[in-house]
ZAMARGU-4260 file (C-alpha; in steps of 0.2 Angstrom, whole numbers, plus 5000, padded with zeros to 4 digits):
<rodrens>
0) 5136/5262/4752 | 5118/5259/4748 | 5105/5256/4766 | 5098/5239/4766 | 5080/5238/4764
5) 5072/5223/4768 | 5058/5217/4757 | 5043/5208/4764 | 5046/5192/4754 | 5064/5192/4765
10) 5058/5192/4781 | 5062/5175/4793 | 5048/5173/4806 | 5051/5164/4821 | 5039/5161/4834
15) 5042/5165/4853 | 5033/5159/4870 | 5031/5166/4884 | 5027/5161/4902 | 5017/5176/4908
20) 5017/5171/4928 | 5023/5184/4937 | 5030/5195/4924 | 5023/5213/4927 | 5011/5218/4914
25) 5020/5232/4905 | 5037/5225/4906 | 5028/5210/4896 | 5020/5221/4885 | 5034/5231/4880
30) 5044/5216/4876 | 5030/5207/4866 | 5030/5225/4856 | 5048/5222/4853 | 5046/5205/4847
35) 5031/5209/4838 | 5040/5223/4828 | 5055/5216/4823 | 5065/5229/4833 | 5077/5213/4841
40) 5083/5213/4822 | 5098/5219/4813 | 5086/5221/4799 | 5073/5231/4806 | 5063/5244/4795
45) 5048/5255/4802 | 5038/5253/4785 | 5040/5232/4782 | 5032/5220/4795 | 5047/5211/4801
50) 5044/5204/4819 | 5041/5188/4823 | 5027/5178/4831 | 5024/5179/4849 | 5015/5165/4859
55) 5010/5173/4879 | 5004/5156/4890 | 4999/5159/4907 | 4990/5177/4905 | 4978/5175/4922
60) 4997/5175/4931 | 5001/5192/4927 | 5006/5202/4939 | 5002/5222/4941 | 5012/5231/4952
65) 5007/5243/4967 | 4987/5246/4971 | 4985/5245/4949 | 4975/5230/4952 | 4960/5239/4961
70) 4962/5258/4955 | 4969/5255/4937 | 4953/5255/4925 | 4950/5248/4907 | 4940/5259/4895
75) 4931/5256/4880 | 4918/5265/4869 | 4903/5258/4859 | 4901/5272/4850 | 4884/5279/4854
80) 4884/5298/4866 | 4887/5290/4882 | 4893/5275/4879 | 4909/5273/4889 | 4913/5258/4900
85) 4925/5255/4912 | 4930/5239/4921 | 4944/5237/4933 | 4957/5225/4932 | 4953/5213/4943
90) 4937/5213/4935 | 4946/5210/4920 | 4961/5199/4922 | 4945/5186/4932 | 4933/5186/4915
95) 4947/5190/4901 | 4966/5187/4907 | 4970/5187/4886 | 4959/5205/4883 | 4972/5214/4896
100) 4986/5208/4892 | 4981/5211/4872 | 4974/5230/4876 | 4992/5232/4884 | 5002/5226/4870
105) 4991/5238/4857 | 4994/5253/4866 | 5013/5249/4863 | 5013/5245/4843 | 5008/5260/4829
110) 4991/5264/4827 | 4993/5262/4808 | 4988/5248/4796 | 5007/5241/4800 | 5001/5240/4819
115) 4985/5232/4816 | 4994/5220/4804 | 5008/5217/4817 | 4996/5213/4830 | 4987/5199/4823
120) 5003/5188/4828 | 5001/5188/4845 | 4991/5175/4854 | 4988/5175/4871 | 4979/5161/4882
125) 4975/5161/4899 | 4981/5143/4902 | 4998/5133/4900 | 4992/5124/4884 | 4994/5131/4868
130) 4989/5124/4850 | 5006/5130/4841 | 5018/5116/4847 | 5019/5111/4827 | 5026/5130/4824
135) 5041/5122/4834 | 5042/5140/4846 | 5057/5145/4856 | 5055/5149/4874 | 5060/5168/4876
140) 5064/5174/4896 | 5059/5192/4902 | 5074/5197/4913 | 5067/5201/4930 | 5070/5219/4936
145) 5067/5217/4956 | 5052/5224/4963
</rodrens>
């Protein structure tokens, strides 16, 4: 019996939404890294972009869990000597809502070409209105773990 490759001409993309409010960021994140991998499928492979395209509404509603919020800091480099930066979330999720929830999502996905190429099917906006309602997505629920 011969292992089943998928080819990238193959693959059936569907697009997903999801309601961000009150959803703790990682648990969204990790999820979103599912979706956005293909790993859901019985016809995932690590070297083909199969995953599917995933919509995130509501990114200023996220929720971080425990004293994250204040403590937890976002990094980024200019790359110039001493050009590191840090803000902290609630800077962040006030001026960017989409830039948190995006840098959480990356750290999840491979740092490859793949990864990058996978990434460029998640959108995120901080409101409830989206521009993709022609795409026809499905509403996907993240199961609540109790906090």
């Amino acid at each position: 019996m011969r292992t089943f490759t998928p080819k990238p001409a193959e693959v059936t993309r569907t697009w997903h939404v999801i309601d961000a409010t009150d959803v703790v960021l990682g648990r969204l994140a990790s999820q979103t890294a599912i979706l956005l991998r293909g790993k859901h499928k019985p016809t995932f492979a690590p070297h083909v972009d199969g995953g599917d395209f995933v919509i995130i509404i509501n990114a200023d509603k996220v929720a971080l869990t425990g004293a994250k919020l204040e403590q937890k800091k976002a990094y980024r480099h200019s790359g110039f000597p001493g050009g590191l930066k840090s803000t902290s979330y609630t800077e962040l999720l006030a001026k960017s809502p989409e830039k948190a929830i995006e840098k959480a999502v990356r750290g999840m996905i491979p740092k490859t070409t793949l990864g990058r190429q996978q990434l460029t099917k998640l959108k995120v906006y901080a409101g409830a209105e989206h521009p993709h309602a022609a795409q026809k997505p499905v509403p996907f629920e993240i199961s609540q773990v109790s906090q």
